[in-house]
C-alpha positions as CSV (number, residue, x, y, z in Angstrom):
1,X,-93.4,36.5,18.3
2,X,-94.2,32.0,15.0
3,X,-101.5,28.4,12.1
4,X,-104.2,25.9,10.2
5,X,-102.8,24.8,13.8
6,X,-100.2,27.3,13.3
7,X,-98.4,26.3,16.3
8,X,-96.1,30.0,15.6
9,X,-96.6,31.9,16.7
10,X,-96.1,29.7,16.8
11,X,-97.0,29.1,16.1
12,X,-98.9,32.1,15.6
13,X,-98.8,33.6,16.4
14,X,-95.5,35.3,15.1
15,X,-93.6,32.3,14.8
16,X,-89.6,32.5,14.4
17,X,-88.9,30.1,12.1
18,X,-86.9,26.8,12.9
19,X,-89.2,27.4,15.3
20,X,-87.3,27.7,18.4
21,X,-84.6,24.9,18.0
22,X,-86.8,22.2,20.0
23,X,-84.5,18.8,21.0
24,X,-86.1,15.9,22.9
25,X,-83.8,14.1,25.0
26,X,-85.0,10.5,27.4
27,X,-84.5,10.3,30.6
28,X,-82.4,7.9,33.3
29,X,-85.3,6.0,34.2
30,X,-86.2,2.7,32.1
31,X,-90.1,3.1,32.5
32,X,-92.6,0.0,31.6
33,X,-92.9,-1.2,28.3
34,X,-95.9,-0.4,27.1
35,X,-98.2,-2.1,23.6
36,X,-96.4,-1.8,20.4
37,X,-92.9,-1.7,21.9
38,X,-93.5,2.1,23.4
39,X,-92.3,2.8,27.1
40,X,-94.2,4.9,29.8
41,X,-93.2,6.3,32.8
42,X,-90.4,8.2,31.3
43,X,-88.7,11.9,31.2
44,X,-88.6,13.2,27.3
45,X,-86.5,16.7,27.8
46,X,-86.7,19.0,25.3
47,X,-83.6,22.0,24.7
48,X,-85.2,24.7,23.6
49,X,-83.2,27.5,21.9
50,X,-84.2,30.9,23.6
51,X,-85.9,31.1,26.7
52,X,-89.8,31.7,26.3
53,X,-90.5,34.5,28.9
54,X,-93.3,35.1,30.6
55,X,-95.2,32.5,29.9
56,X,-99.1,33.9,29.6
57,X,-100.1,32.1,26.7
58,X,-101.9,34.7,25.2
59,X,-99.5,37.2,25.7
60,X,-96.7,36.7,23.2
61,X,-96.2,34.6,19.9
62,X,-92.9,33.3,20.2
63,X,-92.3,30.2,18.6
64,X,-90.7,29.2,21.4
65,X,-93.8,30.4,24.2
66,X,-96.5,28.7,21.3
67,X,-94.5,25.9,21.9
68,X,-94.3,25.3,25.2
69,X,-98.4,26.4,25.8
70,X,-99.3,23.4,23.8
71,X,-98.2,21.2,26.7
72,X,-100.5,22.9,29.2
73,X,-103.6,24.7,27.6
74,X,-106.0,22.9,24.5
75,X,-107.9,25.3,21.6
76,X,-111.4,24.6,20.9
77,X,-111.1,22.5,18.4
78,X,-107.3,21.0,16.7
79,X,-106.6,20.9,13.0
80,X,-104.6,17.7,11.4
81,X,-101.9,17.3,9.0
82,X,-104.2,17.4,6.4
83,X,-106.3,20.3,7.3
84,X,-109.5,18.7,8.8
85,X,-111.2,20.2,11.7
86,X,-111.0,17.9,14.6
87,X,-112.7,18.3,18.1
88,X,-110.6,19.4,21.1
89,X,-112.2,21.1,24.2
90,X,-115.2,21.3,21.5
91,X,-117.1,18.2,20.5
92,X,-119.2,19.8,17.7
93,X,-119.8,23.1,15.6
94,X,-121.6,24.7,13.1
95,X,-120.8,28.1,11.1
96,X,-122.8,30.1,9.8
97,X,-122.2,33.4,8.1
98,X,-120.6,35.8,11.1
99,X,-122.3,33.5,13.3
100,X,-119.9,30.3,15.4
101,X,-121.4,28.0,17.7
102,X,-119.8,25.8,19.8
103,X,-120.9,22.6,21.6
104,X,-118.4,22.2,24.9
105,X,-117.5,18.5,25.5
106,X,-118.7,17.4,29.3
107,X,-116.5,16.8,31.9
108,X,-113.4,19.1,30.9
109,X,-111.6,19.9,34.4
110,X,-108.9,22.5,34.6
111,X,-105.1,21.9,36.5
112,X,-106.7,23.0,39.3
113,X,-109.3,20.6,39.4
114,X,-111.9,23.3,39.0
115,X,-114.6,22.9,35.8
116,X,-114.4,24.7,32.1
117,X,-116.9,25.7,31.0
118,X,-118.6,27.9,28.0
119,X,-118.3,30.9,30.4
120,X,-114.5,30.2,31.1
121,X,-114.6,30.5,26.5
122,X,-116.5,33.7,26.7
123,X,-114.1,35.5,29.3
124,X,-111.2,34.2,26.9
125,X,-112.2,35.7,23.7
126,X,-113.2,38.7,25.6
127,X,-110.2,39.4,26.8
128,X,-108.3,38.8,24.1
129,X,-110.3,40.9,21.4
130,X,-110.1,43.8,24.2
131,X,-107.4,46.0,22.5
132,X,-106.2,47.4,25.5
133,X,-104.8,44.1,26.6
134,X,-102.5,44.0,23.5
135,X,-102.8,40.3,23.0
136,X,-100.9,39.1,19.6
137,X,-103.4,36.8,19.0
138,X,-106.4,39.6,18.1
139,X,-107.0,39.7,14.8
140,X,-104.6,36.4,14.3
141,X,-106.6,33.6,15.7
142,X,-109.9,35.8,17.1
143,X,-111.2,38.7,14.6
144,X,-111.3,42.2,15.7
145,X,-115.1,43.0,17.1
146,X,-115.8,40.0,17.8
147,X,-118.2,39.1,21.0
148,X,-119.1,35.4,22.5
149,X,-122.0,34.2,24.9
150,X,-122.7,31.4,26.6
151,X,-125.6,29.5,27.1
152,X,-125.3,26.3,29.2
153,X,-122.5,24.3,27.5
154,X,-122.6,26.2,24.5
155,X,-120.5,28.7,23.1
156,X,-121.9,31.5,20.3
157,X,-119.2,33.8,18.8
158,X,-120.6,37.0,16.3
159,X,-118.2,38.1,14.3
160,X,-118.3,41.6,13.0
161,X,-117.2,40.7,9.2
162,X,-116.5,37.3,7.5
163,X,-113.8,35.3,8.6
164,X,-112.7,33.1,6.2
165,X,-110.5,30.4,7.7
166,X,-112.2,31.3,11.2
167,X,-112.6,27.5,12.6
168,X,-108.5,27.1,11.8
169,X,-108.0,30.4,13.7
170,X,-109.9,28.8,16.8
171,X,-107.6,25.7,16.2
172,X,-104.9,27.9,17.5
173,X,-106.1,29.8,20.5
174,X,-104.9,28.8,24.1
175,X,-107.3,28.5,26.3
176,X,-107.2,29.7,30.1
177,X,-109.2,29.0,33.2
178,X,-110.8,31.1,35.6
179,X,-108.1,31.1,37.8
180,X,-106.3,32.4,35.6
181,X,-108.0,34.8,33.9
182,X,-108.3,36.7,37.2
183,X,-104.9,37.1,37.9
184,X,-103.0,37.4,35.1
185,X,-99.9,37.6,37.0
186,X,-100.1,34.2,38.3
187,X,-99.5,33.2,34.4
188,X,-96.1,34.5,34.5
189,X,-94.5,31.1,36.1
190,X,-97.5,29.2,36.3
191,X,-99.7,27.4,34.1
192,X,-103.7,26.9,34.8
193,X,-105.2,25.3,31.8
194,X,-106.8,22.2,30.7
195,X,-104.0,20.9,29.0
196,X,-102.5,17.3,29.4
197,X,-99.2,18.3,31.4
198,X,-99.3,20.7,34.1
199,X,-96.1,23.3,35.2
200,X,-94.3,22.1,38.1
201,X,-91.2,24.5,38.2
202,X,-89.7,27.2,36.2
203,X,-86.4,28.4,36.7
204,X,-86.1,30.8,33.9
205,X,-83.1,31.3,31.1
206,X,-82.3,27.4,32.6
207,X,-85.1,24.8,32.5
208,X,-89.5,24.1,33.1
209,X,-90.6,20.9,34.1
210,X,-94.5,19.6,33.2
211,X,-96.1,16.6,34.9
212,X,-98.5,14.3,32.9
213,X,-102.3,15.0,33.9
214,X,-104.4,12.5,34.7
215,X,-107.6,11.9,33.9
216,X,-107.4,13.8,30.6
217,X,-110.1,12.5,27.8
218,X,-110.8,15.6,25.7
219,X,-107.4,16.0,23.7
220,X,-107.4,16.3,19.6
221,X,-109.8,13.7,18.2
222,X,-110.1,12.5,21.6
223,X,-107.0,11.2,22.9
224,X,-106.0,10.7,26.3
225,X,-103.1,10.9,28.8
226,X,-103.9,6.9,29.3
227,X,-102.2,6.3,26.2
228,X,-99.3,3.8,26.5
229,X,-96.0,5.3,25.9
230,X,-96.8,8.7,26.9
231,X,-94.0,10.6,28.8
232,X,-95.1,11.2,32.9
233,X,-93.0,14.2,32.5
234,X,-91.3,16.6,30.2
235,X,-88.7,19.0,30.8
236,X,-87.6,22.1,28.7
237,X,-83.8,23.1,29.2
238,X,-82.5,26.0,27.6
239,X,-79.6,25.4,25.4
240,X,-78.8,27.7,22.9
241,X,-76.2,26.1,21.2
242,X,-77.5,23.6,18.2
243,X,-74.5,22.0,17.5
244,X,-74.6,20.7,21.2
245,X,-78.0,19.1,21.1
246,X,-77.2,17.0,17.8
247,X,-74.3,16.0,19.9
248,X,-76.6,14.5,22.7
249,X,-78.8,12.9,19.9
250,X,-75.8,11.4,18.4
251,X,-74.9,10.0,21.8
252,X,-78.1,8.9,22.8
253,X,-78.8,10.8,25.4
254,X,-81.9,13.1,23.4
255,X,-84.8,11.3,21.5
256,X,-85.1,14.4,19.2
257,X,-83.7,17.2,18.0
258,X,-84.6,20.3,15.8
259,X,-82.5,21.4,13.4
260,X,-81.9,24.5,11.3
261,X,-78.3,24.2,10.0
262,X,-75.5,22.1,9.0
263,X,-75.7,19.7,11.6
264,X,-78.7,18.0,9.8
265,X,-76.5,16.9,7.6
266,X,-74.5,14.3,9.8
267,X,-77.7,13.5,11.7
268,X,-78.8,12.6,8.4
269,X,-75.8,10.7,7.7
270,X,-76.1,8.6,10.0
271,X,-79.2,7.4,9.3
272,X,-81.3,8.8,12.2
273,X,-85.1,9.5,10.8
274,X,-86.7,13.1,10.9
275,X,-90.1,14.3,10.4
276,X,-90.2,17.4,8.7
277,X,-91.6,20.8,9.3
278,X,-92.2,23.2,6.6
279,X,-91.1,27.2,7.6
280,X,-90.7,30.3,5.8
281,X,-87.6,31.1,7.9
282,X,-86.1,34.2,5.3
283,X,-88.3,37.1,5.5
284,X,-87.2,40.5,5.9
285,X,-88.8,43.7,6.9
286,X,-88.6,47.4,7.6
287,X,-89.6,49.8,10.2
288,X,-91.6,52.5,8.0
289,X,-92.3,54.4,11.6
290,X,-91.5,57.8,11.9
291,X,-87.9,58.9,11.8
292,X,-86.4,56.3,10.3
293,X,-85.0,56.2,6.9
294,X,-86.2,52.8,6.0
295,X,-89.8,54.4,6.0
296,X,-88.8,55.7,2.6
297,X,-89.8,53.9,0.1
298,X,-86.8,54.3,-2.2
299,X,-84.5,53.8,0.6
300,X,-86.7,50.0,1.1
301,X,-86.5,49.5,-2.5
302,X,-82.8,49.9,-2.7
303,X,-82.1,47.9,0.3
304,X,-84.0,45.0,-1.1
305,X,-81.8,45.5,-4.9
306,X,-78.5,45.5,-3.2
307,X,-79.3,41.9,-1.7
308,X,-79.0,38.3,-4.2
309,X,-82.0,36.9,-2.7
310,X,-80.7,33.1,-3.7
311,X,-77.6,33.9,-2.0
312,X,-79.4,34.7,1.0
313,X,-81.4,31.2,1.0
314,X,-78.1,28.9,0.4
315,X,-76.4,30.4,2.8
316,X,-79.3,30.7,5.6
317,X,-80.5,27.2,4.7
318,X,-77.0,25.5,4.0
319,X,-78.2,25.0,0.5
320,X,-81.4,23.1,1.2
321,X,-84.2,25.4,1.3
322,X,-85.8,26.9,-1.4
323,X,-87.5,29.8,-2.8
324,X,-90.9,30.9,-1.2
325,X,-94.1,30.9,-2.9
326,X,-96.5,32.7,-0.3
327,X,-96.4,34.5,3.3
328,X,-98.3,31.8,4.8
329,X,-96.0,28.9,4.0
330,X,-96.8,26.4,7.1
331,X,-98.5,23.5,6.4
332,X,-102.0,22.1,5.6
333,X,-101.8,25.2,3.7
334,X,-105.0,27.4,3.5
335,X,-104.0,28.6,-0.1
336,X,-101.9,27.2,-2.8
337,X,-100.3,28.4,-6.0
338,X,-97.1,31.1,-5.9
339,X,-97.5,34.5,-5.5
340,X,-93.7,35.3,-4.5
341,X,-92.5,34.3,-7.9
342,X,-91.6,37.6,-10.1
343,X,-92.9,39.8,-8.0
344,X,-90.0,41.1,-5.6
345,X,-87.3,43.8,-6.7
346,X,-85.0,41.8,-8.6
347,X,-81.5,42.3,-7.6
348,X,-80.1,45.1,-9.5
349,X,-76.8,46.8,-7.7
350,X,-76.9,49.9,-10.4
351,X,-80.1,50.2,-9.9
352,X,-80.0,50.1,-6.2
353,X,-77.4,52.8,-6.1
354,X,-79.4,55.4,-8.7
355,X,-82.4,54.8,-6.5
356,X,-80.4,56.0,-3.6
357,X,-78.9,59.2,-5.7
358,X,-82.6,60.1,-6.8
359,X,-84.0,59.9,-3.5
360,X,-80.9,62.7,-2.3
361,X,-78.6,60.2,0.0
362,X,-75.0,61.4,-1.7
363,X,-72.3,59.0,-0.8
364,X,-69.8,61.0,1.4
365,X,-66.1,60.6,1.3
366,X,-66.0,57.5,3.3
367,X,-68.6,55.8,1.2
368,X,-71.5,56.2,3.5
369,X,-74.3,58.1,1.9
370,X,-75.5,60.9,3.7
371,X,-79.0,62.9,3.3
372,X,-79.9,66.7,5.2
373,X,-76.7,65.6,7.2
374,X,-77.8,62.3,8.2
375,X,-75.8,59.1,7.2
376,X,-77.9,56.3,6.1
377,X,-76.9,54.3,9.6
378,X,-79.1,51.6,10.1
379,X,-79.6,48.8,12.8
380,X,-80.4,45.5,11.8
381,X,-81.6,42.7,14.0
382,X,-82.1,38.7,13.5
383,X,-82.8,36.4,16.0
384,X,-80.4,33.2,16.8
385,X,-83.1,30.8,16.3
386,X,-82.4,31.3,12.6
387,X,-79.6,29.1,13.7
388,X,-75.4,29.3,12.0
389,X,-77.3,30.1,8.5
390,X,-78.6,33.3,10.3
391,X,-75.1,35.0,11.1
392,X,-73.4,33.8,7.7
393,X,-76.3,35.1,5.6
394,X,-76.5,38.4,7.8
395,X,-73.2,39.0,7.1
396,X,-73.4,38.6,3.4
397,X,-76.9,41.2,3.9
398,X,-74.9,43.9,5.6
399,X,-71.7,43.8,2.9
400,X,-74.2,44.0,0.4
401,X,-75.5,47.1,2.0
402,X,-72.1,48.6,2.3
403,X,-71.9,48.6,-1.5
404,X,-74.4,50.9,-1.9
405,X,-73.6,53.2,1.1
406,X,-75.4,52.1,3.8
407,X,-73.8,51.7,7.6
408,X,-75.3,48.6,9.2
409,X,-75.1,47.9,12.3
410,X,-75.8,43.9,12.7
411,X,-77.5,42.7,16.2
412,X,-78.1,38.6,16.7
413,X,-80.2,38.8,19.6
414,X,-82.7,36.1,21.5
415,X,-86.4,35.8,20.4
416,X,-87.3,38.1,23.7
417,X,-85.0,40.6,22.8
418,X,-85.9,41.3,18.9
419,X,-89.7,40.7,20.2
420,X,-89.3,43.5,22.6
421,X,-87.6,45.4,19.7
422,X,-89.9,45.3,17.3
423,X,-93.0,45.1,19.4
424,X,-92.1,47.4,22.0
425,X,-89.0,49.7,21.6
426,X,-88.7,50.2,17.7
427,X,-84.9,50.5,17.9
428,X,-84.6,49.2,14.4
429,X,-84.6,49.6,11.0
430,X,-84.5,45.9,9.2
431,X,-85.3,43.2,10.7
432,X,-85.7,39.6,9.3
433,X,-88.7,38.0,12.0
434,X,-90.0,35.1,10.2
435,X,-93.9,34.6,11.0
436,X,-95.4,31.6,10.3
437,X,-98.5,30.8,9.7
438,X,-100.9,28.7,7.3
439,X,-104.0,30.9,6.2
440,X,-103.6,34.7,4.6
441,X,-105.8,36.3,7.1
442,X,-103.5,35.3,9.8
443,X,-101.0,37.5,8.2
444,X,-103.5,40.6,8.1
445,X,-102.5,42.1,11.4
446,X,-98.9,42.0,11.3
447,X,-99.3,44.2,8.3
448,X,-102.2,46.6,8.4
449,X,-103.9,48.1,11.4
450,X,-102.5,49.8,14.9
451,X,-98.8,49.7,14.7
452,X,-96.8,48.3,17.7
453,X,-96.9,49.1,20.3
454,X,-100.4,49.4,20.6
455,X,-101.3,46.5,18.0
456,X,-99.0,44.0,15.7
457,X,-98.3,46.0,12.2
458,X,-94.7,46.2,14.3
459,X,-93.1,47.7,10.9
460,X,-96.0,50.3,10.5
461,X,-97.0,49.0,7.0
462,X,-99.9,51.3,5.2
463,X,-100.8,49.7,2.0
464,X,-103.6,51.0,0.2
465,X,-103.0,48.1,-2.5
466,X,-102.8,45.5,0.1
467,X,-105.8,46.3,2.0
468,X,-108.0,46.5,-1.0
469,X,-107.1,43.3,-2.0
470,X,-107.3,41.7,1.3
471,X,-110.9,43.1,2.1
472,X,-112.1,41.6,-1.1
473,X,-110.4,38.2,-0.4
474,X,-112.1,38.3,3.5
475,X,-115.2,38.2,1.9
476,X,-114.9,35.3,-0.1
477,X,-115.4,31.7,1.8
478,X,-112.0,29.8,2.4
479,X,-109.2,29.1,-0.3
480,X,-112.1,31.0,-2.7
481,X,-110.3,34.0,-1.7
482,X,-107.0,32.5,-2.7
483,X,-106.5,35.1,-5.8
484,X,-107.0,37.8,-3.6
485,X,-105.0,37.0,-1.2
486,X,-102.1,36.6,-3.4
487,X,-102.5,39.6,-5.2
488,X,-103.0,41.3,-1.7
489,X,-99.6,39.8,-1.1
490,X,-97.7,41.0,-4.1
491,X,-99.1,44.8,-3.4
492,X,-96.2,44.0,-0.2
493,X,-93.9,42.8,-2.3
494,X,-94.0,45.6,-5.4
495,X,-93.3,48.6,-2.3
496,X,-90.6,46.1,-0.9
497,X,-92.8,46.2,2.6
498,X,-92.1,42.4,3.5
499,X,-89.7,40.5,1.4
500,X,-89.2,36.4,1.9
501,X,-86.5,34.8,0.8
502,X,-86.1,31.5,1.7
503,X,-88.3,28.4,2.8
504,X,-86.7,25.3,4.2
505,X,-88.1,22.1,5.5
506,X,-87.2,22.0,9.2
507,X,-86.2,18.4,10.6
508,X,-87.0,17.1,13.8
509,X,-84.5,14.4,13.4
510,X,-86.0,11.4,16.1
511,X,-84.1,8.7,18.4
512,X,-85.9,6.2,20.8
513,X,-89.4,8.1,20.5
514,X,-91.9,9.0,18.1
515,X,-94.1,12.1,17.4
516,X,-96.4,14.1,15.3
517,X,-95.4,17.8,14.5
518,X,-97.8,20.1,12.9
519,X,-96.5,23.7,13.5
520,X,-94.6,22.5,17.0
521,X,-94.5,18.8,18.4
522,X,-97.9,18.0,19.7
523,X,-97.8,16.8,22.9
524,X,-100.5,14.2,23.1
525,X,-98.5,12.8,20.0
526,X,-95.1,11.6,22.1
527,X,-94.4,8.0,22.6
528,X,-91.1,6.8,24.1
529,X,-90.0,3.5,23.0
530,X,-88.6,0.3,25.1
């Protein structure tokens, strides 16, 4: 659905974790050497794991979607690894209080070859703080009430409260031109951005193609698509299958490859080099909407004491990730510390089952427990970018849940599927949906506020502990707020609302091309090598 350039949603955005299994992959044409032994005029293919959707880049925050809009559409301003605020489509800025300004840099030309200007920004954030256009991104990367106008090349937004981490937020908002903006339909299979590569065909489920701009001066901290060594295009295939893309590294057909499971291992072993992408990718929740039994909190409480937590992480992460310390777990990090640590139900089976037996769900003769003649029949979804981790630790989950007398019903579906799920349809009870993201505030909407469908608290959360603690923390200025947030945070964990489990640093392992990552690969950041 996976930001101090949380690219989660991405990104985002809600960003499935391992994002959405990315590998990059040269192409059959030699291209020029270029300075520093880098080679231009090449293809760098990337497999992507699930395919995107429509592609509106401000309509969904999949990992996958966050992913790909960084190719085609630029933010106002870019955030780098170690959390400074860079310009992008915005040369300068100032902040002060509720109030944002925004100095536009000259020249900035959309796909189309029209211009971009502050007006194009204004009709942006307009659309997206307009709730009836259900964009994920309101309240993620532009706060609710917020209004922007334009006067010549400058941008002013007015906030209606404090935003604490509000330039980050910016860092991570798509931008889209007029064309656009006036048919939103044209977004579907289209691009029309500002963005260094521009969409030349989509054939979805199989493969998108982007062609390298030219002309392009106004990328993060100003680079350009003359750079030697950038690719002239990219292309995105869909391949679900992990194992199959280290396979093509290994064989030296792909340049770089994403990987969430066991296959890092031999990639490792033999000796290719990875930059590394931290992701909460264990996180669990429940759908408290009406009707379903998880909306009870004893029934949510014993759920979360029937699982071993650790077990969870080894077997999702193959043994390598580790415990979480905080919901927004992407780095730069807006806070630090742990607030995770002692706070979730500790796994307690006895206790699990007495919760169950005070709360009225008797185990009938076949061991499922039953309540006002309802079985405790659940339906849990994960999504397969969680990669072979996901199915071995979801099948550990749903024996655990046995145990105690709950039916399970275990769905691996694609990032489209559970995001229609849990956005749209609600047919589920547990699902574990990783989000992603680097500042606490980010987190705010997916758990507080209109529930899905009409806004992104998809598990219709209500708690009266978390939103205290959060309004105090949006008040403070940055990582000042940190305490707040974290005890914000643990309000979640003590009613077992959200419950993360395991971290993992997510390689891009890297053959025959270089690249930055932070939160997806940045585009601008790609050199192929001679």
């Amino acid at each position: 659905m996976t930001p101090t350039r949380t690219r989660a949603l991405a990104a985002l955005a809600l960003t499935l974790a391992g994002s959405a299994g990315l590998a990059a992959c040269g192409s059959d044409a030699p291209g020029s050497a270029a300075p520093g032994g880098s080679a231009g005029g090449r293809t760098f293919t990337l497999n992507l794991a699930a395919d995107p959707g429509a592609l509106d880049p401000q309509g969904s925050a999949t990992s996958g979607l966050f992913g790909l809009t960084q190719f085609a559409y630029d933010n106002l301003v870019a955030v780098a690894k170690d959390g400074t605020i860079q310009p992008q489509l915005a040369a300068s800025w100032t902040v002060e209080g509720t109030k944002v300004a925004l100095q536009l840099k000259d020249g900035i030309t959309c796909a189309d070859g029209k211009p971009f200007t502050a007006q194009t920004v204004v009709d942006n954030i307009t659309y997206v703080v307009n709730p009836d256009n259900k964009s994920p991104f309101l309240g993620v990367f532009i706060p609710a009430g917020t209004t922007a106008s334009a006067s010549g090349s400058t941008v002013t937004l007015k906030l209606a409260a404090p935003a604490p981490f509000v330039l980050t937020a910016l860092a991570n908002l798509p931008m889209v031109c007029d064309a656009g903006l006036k048919d939103r339909s044209t977004l579907k299979a289209r691009t029309n951005g500002t963005g260094p590569y521009v969409l030349t065909e989509a054939v979805p489920s199989t493969r998108y193609t982007y062609e390298l701009r030219k002309g392009y001066t106004w990328g993060p901290g100003g680079v350009t698509t003359a750079e030697a060594g950038l690719p002239a295009k990219v292309v995105v295939k869909i391949v679900a299958n992990e194992t199959t893309s280290a396979n093509e590294l290994l064989a030296g057909t792909v340049n770089a490859v994403q990987i969430t499971g066991p296959d890092a291992d031999r990639l490792a072993k033999a000796g290719l080099e990875s930059v590394g992408q931290q992701a909460l990718i264990g996180e669990q929740w429940y759908n408290q909407g009406e009707g379903h039994a998880t909306a009870d909190p004893a029934v949510r409480l014993a759920l979360t004491q029937a699982l071993d937590l650790k077990q969870l992480q080894v077997a999702l992460t193959s043994g390598k990730g580790v415990p979480p310390t905080q919901l927004a777990a992407m780095d730069p990090l807006g806070c630090t510390g742990d607030a995770v640590t002692g706070h979730l139900p500790s796994f307690d089976v006895a206790a699990a089952g007495a919760a169950l037996d005070a709360a009225g769900w008797a185990k009938g003769p076949d061991g499922v427990r039953v309540k006002d003649g309802k079985k405790l029949a659940l339906t849990f979804l994960y999504p397969n970018t969680l990669g072979p981790g996901g199915g071995a630790a979801a099948e550990l989950a749903v024996a655990a849940w046995k145990a105690v007398g709950a039916e399970v019903t275990a769905k691996q579906q694609t990032q489209t599927e559970a995001s229609g799920a849990v956005f749209g349809t609600g047919a589920w009870d547990i699902v574990w949906m990783p989000l992603n993201v680097s500042t606490p505030d980010q987190v705010m909407p997916f758990v507080s506020g209109a529930a899905a469908p009409k806004g992104t608290n998809f598990a219709h959360i209500d708690n009266a502990g978390y939103l205290a603690a959060a309004a105090k923390a949006m008040k403070a200025n940055g990582a000042a707020g940190c305490g707040d947030w974290f005890a914000a945070e643990q309000a979640l964990y003590k009613a077992a609302d959200v419950v993360p489990f395991a971290n993992n640093v997510v390689p891009t392992f890297v053959k025959g091309a270089k690249l930055s990552i932070i939160g997806s690969i940045v585009p601008t950041s790609i050199r192929m090598l001679g």
